[in-house]
C-alpha positions as CSV (number, residue, x, y, z in Angstrom):
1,X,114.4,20.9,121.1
2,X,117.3,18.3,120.7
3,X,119.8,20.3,122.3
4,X,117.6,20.0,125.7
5,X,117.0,16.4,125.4
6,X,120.6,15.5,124.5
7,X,121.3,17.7,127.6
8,X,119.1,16.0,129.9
9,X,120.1,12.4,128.5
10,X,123.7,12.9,129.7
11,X,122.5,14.6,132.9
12,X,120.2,11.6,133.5
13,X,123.7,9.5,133.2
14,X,125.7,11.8,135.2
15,X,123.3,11.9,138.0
16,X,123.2,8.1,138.1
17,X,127.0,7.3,138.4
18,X,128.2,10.4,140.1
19,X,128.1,7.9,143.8
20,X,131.5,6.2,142.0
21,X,133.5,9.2,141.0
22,X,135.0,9.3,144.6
23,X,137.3,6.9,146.2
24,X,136.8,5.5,149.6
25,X,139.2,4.0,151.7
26,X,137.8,0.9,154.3
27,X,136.1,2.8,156.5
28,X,133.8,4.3,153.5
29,X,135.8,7.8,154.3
30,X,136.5,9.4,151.3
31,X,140.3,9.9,151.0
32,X,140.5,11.7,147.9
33,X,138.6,15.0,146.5
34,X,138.4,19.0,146.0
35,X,140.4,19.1,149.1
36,X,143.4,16.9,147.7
37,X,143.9,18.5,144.8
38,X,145.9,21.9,144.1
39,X,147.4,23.8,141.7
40,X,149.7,26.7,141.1
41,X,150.6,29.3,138.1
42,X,153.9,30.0,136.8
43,X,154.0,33.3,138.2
44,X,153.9,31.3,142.0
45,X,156.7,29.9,140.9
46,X,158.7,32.4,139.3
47,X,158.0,35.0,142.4
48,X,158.8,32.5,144.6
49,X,155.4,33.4,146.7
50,X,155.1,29.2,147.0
51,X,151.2,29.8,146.5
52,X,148.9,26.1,146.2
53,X,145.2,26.7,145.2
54,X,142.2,24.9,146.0
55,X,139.2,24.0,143.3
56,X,136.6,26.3,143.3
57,X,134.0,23.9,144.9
58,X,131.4,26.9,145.2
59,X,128.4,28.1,143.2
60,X,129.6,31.5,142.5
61,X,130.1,31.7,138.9
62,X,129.3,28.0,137.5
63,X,126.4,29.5,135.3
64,X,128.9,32.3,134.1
65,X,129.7,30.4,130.9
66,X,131.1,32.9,128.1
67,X,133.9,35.1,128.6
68,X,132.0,38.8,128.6
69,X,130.2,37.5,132.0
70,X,133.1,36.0,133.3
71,X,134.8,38.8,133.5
72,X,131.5,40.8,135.1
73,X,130.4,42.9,131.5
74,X,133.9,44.4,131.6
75,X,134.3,43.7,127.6
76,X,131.8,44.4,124.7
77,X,131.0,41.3,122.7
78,X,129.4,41.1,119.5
79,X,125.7,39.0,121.3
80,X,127.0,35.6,120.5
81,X,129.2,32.8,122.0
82,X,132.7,33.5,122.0
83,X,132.6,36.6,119.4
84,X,135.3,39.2,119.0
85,X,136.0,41.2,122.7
86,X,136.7,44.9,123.4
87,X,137.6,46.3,126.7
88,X,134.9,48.3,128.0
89,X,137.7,50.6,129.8
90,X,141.2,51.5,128.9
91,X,143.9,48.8,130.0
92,X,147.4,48.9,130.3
93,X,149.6,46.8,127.7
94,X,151.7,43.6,128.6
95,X,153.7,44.1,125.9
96,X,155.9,47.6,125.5
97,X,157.3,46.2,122.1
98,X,156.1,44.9,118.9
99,X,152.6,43.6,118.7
100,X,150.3,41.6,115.9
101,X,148.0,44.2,116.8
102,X,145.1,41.5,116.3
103,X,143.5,41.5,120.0
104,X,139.7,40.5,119.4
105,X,140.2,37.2,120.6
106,X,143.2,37.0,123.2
107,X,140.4,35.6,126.2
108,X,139.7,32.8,124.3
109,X,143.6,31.8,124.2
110,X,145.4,31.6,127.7
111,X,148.8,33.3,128.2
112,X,151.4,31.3,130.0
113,X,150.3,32.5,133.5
114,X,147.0,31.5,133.2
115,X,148.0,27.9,132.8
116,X,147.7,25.6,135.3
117,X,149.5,23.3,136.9
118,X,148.6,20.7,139.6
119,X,149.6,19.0,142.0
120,X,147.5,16.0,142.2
121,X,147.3,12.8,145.0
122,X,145.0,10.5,142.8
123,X,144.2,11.1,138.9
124,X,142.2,14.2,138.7
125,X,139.7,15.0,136.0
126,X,136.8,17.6,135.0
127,X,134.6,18.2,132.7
128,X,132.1,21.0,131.7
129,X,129.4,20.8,129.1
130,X,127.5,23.4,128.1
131,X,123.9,22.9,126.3
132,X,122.7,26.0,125.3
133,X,120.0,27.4,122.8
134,X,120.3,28.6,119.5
135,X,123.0,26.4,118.7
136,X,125.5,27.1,121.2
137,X,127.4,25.0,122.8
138,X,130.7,24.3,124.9
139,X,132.7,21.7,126.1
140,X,135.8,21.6,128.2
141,X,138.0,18.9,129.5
142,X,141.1,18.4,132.1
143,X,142.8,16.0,132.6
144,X,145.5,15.8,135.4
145,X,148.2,13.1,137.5
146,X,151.3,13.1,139.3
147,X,153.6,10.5,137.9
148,X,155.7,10.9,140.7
149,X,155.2,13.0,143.7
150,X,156.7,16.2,142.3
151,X,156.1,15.3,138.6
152,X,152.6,16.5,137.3
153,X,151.5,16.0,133.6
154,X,148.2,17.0,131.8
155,X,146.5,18.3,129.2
156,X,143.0,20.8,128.9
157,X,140.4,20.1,125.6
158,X,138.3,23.0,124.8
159,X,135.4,23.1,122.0
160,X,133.1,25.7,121.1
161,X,130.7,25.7,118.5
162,X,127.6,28.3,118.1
163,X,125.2,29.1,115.2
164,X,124.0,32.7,114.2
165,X,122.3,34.9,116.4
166,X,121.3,37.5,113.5
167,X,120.4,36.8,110.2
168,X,120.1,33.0,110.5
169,X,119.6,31.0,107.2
170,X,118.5,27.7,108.8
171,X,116.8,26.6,111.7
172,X,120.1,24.8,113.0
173,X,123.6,24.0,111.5
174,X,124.3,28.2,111.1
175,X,127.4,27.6,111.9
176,X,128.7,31.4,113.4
177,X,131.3,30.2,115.5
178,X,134.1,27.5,115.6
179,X,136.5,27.1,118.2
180,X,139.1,24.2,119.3
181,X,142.2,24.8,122.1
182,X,144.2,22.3,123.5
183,X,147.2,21.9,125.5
184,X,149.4,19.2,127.3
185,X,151.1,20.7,130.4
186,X,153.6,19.3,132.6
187,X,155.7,20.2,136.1
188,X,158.9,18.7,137.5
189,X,160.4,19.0,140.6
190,X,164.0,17.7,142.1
191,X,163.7,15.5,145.0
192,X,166.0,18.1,146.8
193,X,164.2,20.5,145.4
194,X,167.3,22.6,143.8
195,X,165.4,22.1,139.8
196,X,162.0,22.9,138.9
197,X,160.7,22.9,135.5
198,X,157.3,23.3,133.9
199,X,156.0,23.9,130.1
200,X,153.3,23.4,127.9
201,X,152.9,23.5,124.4
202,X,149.0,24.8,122.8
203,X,147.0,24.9,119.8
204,X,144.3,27.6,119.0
205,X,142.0,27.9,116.4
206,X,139.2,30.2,115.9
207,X,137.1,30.6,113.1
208,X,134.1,33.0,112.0
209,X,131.5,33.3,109.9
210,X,131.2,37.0,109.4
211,X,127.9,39.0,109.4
212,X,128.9,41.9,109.3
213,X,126.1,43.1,111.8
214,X,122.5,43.8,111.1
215,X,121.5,45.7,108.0
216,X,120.4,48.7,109.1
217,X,118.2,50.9,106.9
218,X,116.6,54.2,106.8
219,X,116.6,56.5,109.5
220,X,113.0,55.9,109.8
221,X,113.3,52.1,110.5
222,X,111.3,50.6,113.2
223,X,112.8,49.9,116.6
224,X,111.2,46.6,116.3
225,X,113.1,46.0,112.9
226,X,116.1,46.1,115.2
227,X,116.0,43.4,117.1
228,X,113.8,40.2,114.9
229,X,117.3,38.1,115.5
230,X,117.4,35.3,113.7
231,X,115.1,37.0,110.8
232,X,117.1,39.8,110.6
233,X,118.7,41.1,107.1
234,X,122.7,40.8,108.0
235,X,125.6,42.5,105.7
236,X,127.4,39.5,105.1
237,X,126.7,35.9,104.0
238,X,130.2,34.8,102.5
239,X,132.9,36.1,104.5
240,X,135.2,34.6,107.4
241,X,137.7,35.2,109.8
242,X,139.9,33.4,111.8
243,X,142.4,33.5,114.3
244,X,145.1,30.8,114.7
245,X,147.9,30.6,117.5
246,X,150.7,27.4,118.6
247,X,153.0,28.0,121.6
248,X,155.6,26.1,123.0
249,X,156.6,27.7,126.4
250,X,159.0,26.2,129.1
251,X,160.5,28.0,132.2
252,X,162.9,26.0,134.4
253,X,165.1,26.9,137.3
254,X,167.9,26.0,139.8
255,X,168.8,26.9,143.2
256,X,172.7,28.0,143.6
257,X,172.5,29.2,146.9
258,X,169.7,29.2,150.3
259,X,168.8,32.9,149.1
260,X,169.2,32.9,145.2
261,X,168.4,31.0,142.1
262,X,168.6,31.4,138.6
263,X,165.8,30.9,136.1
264,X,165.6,31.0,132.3
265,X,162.6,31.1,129.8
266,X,162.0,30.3,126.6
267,X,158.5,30.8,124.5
268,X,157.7,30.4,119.9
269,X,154.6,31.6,119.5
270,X,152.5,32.3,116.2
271,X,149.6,33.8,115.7
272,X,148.5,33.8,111.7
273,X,145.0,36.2,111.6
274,X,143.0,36.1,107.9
275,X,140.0,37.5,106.7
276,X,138.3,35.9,103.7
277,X,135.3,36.8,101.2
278,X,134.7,35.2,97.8
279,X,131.8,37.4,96.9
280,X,132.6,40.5,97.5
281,X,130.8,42.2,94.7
282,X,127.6,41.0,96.5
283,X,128.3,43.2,99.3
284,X,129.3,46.2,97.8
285,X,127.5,48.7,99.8
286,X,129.7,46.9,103.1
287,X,133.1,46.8,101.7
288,X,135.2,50.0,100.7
289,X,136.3,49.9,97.6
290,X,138.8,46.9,96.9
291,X,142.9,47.6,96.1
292,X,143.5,44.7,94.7
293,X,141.0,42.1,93.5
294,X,137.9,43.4,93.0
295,X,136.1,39.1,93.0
296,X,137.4,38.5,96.3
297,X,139.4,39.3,99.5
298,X,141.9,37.0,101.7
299,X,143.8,38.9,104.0
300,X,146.2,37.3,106.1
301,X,148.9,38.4,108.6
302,X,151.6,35.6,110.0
303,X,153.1,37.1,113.5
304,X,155.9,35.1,114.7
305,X,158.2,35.6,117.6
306,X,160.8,33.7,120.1
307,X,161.5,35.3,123.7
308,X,164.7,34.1,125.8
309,X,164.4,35.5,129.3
310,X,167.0,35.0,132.2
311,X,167.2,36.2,135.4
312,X,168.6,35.9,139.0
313,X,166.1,35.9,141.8
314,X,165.7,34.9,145.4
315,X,164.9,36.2,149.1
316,X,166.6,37.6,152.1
317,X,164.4,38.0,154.8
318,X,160.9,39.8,153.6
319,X,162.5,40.4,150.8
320,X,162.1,38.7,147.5
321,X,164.0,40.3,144.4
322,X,164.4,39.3,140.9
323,X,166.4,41.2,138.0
324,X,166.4,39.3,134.2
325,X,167.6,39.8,131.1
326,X,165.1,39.1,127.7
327,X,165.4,38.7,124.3
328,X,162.1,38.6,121.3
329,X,163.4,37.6,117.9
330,X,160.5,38.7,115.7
331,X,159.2,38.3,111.9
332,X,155.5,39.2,110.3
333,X,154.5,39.6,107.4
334,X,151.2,40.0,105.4
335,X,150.1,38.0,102.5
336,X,150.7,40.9,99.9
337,X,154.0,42.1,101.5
338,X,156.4,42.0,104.0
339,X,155.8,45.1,105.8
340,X,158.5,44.3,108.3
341,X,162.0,43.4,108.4
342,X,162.8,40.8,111.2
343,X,163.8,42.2,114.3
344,X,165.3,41.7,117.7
345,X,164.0,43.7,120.9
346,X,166.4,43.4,124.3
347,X,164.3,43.9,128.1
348,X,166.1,44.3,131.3
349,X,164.1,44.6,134.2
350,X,163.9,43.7,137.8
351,X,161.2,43.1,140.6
352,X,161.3,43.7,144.4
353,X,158.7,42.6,147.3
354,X,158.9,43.0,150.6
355,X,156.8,40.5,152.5
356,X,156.1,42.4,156.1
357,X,153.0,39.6,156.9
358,X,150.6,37.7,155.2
359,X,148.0,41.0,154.9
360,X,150.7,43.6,154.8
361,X,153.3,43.6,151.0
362,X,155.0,46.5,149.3
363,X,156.5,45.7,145.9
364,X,157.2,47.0,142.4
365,X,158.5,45.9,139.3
366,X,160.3,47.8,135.7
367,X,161.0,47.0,132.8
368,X,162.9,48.6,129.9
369,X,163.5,48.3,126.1
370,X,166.3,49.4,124.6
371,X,164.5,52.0,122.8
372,X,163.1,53.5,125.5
373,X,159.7,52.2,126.0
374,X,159.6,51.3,129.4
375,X,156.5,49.8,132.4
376,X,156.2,50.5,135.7
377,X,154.4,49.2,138.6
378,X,154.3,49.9,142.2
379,X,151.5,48.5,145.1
380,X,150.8,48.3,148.9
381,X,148.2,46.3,150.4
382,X,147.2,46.3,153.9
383,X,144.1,45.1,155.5
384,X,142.3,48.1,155.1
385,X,144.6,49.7,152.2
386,X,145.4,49.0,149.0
387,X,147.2,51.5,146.6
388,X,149.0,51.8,143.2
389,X,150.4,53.2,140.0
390,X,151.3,52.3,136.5
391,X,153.0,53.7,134.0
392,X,154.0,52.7,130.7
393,X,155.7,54.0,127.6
394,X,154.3,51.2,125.1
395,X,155.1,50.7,120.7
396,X,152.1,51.1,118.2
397,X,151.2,47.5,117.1
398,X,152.2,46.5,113.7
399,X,148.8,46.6,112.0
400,X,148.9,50.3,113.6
401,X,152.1,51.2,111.6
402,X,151.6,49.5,108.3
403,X,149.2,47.3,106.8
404,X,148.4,46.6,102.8
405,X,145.1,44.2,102.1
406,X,142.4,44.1,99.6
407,X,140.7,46.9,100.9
408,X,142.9,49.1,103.5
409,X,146.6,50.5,102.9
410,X,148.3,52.8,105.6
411,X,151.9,53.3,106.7
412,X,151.9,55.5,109.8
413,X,154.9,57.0,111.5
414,X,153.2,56.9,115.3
415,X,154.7,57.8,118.4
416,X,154.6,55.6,121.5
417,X,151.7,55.9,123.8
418,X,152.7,57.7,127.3
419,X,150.1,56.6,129.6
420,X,150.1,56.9,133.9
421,X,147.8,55.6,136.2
422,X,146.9,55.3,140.1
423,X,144.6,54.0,142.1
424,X,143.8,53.3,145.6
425,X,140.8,51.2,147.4
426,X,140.1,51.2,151.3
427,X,138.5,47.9,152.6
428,X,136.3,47.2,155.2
429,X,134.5,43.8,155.8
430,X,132.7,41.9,159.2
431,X,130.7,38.9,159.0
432,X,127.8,40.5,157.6
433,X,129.2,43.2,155.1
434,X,132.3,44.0,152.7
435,X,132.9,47.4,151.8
436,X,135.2,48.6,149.1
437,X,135.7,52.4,148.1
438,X,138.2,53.8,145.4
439,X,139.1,55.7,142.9
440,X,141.6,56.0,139.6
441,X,143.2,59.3,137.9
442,X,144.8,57.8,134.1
443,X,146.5,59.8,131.6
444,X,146.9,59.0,128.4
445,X,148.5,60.7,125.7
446,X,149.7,59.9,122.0
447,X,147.0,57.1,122.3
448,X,145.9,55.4,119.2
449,X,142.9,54.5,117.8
450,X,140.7,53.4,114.8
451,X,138.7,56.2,113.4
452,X,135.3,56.1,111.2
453,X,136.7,54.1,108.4
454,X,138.8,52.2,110.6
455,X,142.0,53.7,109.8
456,X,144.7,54.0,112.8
457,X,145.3,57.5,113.9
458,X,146.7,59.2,116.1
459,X,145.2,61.5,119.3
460,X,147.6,64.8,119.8
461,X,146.7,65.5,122.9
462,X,146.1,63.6,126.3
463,X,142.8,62.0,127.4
464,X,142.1,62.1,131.1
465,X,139.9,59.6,132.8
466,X,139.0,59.9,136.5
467,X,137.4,56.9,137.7
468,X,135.3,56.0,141.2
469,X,134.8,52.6,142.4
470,X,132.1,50.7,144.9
471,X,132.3,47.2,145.9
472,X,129.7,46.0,147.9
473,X,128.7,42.6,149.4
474,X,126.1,41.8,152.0
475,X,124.4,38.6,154.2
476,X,120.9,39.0,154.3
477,X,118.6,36.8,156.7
478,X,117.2,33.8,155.9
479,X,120.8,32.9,153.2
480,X,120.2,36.0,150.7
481,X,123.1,37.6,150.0
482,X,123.1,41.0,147.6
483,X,126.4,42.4,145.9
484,X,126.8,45.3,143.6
485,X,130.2,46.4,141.8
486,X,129.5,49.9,140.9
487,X,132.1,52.5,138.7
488,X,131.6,56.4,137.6
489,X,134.2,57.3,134.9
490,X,134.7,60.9,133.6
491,X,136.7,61.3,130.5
492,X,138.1,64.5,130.0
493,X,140.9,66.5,128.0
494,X,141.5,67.2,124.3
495,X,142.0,63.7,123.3
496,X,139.0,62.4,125.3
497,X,136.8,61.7,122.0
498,X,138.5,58.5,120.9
499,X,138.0,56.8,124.5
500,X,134.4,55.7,124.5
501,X,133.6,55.0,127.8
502,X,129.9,54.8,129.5
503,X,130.1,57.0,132.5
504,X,127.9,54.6,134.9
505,X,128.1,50.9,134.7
506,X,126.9,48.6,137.6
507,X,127.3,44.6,138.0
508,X,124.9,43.1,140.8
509,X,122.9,41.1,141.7
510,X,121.1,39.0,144.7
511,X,121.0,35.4,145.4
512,X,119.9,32.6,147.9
513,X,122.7,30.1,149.2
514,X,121.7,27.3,151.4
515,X,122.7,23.5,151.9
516,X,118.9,21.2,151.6
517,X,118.4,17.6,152.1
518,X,120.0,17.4,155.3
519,X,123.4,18.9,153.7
520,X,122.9,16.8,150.4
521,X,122.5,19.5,148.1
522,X,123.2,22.8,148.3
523,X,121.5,25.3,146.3
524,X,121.7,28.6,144.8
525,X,119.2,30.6,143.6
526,X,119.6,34.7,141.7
527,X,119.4,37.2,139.4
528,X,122.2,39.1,137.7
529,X,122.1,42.2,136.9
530,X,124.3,44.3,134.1
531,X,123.6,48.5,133.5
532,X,125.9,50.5,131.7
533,X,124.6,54.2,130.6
534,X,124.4,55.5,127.0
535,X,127.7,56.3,125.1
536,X,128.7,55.6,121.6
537,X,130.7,52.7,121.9
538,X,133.6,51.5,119.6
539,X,131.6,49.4,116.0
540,X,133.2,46.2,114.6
541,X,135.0,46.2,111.3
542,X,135.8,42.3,110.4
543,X,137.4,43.0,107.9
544,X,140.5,44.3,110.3
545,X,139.2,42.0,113.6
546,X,139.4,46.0,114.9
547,X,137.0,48.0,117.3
548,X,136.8,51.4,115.9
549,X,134.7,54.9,116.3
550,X,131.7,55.6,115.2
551,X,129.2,58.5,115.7
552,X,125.8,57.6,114.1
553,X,124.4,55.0,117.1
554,X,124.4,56.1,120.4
555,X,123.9,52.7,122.5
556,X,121.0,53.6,124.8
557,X,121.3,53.3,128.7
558,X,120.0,49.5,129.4
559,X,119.9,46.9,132.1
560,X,119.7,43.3,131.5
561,X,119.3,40.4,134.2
562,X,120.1,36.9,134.2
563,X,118.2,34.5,136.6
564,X,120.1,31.3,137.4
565,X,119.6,28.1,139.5
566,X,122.4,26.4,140.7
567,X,123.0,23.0,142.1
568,X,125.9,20.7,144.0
569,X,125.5,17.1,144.5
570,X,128.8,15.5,145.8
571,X,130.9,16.2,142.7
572,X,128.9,17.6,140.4
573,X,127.6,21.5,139.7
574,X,124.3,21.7,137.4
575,X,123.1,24.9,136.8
576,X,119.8,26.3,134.7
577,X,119.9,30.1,133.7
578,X,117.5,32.3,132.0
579,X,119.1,34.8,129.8
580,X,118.4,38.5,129.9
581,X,114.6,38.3,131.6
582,X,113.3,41.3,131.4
583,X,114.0,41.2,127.2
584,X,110.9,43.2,126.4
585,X,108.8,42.0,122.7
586,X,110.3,43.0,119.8
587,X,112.8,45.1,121.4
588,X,116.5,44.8,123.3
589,X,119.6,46.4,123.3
590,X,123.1,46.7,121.2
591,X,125.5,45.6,123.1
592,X,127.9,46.6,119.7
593,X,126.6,48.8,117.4
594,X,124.3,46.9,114.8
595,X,125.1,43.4,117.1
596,X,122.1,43.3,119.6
597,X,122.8,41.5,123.0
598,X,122.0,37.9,124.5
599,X,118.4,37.1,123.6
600,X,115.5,35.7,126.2
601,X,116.6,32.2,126.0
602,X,117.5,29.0,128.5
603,X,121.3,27.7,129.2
604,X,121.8,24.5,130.9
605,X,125.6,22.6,132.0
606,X,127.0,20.8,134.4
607,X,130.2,20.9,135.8
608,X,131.7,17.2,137.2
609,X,134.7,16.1,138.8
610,X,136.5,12.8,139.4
611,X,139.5,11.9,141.9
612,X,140.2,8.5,141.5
């Protein structure tokens, strides 16, 4: 029980001196806070739509600490901290050219948009810790100040460190999961405002114990066997991954004229992905059988690449345009060959938005490579509208075309992937109730996949999903609140078998909100609730960090709830929350085939803030 004591020795210190973490002017009126300090992504900048954002200073989502309930169940996990993601539904790429093709852990490292910069009055800090059982654990750190009035500088600390769900061989120390990220960030602006610059330059690494998923024996086994956790039998004791990325971004800009500026880009990044396993004789029955060294396996792919983008942007009445110009200079290779020759890739694209009103845009963007892979995107949103479409003609990932390790060898001649979407959502919303209807037709075809053996192929034939949405949020008397986010997806068509897609899933939940102590604390009180229906989702193969098919586990249909208390004192968020609730004895679900979901067990974190 040291991880609660430890947690309720720093709250104990928190609580205490959280009265000085604000600064007060003479008249004991608080001059700095939430409410003086913003920030802004690069995108604001780059489209011009001169966007500041407040901190979030609700309740909302402070007890939503790993990344599958961040982003509301829409990823499969593996049941631990921080493990390898999948996208529960199909998403469109970011990239139509080359790829690493090694995707299990992009959340955990944030793309240059998702950085952000501030614009801060005072020095700003925050920091979240995370105590959590079972030897999980998260802390995060940001540190922010303007040097000058338009001159920001910071930097973010992330750590991340959980033992083994599964298969534990200790009572504490497991180590599963290892994770550091850092950045240092900065923003500069012109005092006439004609140059603006910003940057950052980040380190990620991520490294995994392997298990390879419970052992799983006869067909007969008990359902109990299934889920014993920490005394289960796992297929691997020796092996690791890890995952290993350093950027250096900056994007700059100048004003030549009231209605147009020019911009340029520049961004190295690497990302160097390895699989290791010194015993793999001992695990013969997991591994196929090996190509090269039949004591051990250490895979390892270096991806490397520099992008140059410039462009000519700017506005003339509602609208805003913006046409550029890019360039990716690209080299990978794998530690028994170079599979690749370096190559260059050339973009031109362009981006138009006409701003009618605040409520009412219409906008699109292209982009094209010189090979002919190309993305599109159109919207419109209105008050009560809001509408779209996608396309996108994207390249196979590297590890798709060719890969040679200890214990997998293809080289694959793959077409792009053709894939067209769109959507549309109506909106409706009072003081009491927001109501969101919608629907989504995608095509997909030539889409690739990982089959049994986790071998890239190729699907023939187009996949058809039709998708129908619900968004729901009510005020209930007495400060309850219920919302539910509700999606039916049919997936039809020849190629439809290598999408694995549950046909219901549902996020809700309902919660009490309310300020106590005569507007001291305010409170919030709920459950969470996550159903998705029974499909046979995508297995884990660590061997390639890929999600591939499988047909032998159908992942039954399953609802799990979260209870949660939340608290705000001043500055600082605590919350409490009691994982999945309604776990029955001896029993649970996969949320991965052979990886069972969150156990019944208790988080606690805190959330604090400083201005001065």
């Amino acid at each position: 029980m040291n991880w609660i004591k430890s947690g309720f020795l720093v709250l104990l210190l928190v609580v205490s001196i959280d009265g000085t973490a604000q600064l007060l002017d003479d008249s004991t009126k608080v001059v700095y806070g939430a409410f003086s300090t913003k920030y802004f992504h690069e995108s604001d900048i780059k489209f011009n739509t001169k966007k500041q954002y407040s901190l979030d200073t609700s309740l909302a989502t402070v007890h939503k600490v790993d990344w599958r309930r961040k982003n509301n169940y829409r990823y499969q996990d593996l049941g631990n901290f921080a493990s390898a993601l999948y996208p529960t539904f199909y998403q469109f790429p970011t990239t139509i050219g080359a790829t690493a093709g090694y995707n299990a852990y992009n959340l955990y490292a944030p793309e240059p948009n998702e950085i952000r910069y501030y614009e801060t009055r005072s020095p700003f800090i925050e920091l979240n810790l995370i105590f959590a059982k079972q030897g999980r654990s998260m802390g995060d750190f940001t540190f922010a100040r303007n040097i000058k009035e338009k001159w920001n500088v910071g930097f973010n600390f992330r750590k991340i460190e959980a033992d083994k769900q599964i298969g534990a061989q200790s009572l504490r120390g497991d180590r599963n999961i290892r994770g550091l990220y850092y950045d240092f960030f900065m923003s500069y602006g012109s005092a006439n405002d004609r140059y603006y610059a910003l940057g950052y330059v980040s380190r990620f690494s991520h490294s995994v114990f392997e298990t390879g998923g419970i052992a799983v024996g006869e067909a007969d086994t008990l359902r109990s066997d299934l889920f014993r956790y920490r005394d289960s039998d796992i297929n691997l004791r020796t092996a690791k991954s890890k995952d290993f990325r350093l950027n250096y971004h900056l994007y700059h800009q100048y004003k030549i004229a009231e209605f147009s500026q020019i911009y340029h880009s520049i961004r190295r990044s690497k990302q160097e992905n390895s699989f290791s396993d010194f015993r793999i004789g001992s695990n013969t029955d997991f591994y196929p059988t090996p190509l090269i060294d039949v004591d051990s396996t250490q895979d390892k792919s270096n991806f490397i690449y520099l992008e140059n983008e410039i462009g000519l942007k700017g506005r003339v009445g509602p609208l805003f345009y913006l046409g550029y110009l890019k360039r990716r200079d690209i080299d990978h290779t794998y530690r028994y060959f170079k599979a690749f020759e370096k190559t260059s890739e050339t973009y031109f694209g362009f981006n138009a938005r006409f701003d009618f009103s605040e409520t009412v845009k219409l906008g699109g963007d292209a982009e094209f490579l010189q090979n002919g892979n190309f993305k599109a995107n159109a919207f419109l949103e209105t008050p009560l509208v809001e509408a779209g479409y996608h396309a996108a003609q994207y390249e196979p990932s590297n590890l798709q075309k060719s890969f040679l390790g200890n214990h997998f060898e293809w080289h694959n001649s793959f077409d792009p992937t053709v894939a067209f979407e769109i959507y549309g959502n109506l909106k409706y919303s009072n003081d009491f109730i927001s109501i969101k209807p919608g629907g989504s037709f995608t095509t997909i075809d030539n889409y690739i996949y990982y089959d049994t053996l986790t071998v890239p192929k190729q699907v023939g034939s187009a996949a058809n999903i039709t998708g129908v949405n619900l968004n729901v949020a009510a005020k209930l008397p007495l400060h309850f609140h219920v919302n539910a986010d509700a999606k039916y997806s049919e997936v039809l068509g020849d190629g439809a078998f290598a999408l694995r897609i549950p046909k219901i899933f549902v996020v809700g939940g309902v919660f009490y909100d309310n300020f106590i102590f005569n507007n001291y604390m305010q409170v919030r009180v709920g459950i969470d609730v996550y159903y998705r229906s029974a499909h046979f989702a995508n297995a884990y193969d660590p061997i390639s960090q890929q999600f591939h098919l499988q047909d032998e586990i159908e992942l039954q249909s399953y609802y799990a709830a979260d209870f949660y208390f939340n608290t705000k004192i001043n500055n600082l968020m605590i919350f409490l929350k009691y994982n999945h609730i309604n776990m029955p004895n001896f029993d649970g679900y996969f949320v991965t085939p052979n990886y069972p979901g969150l156990q019944r067990m208790l988080d606690i974190g805190f959330k604090w803030r400083w201005f001065d």
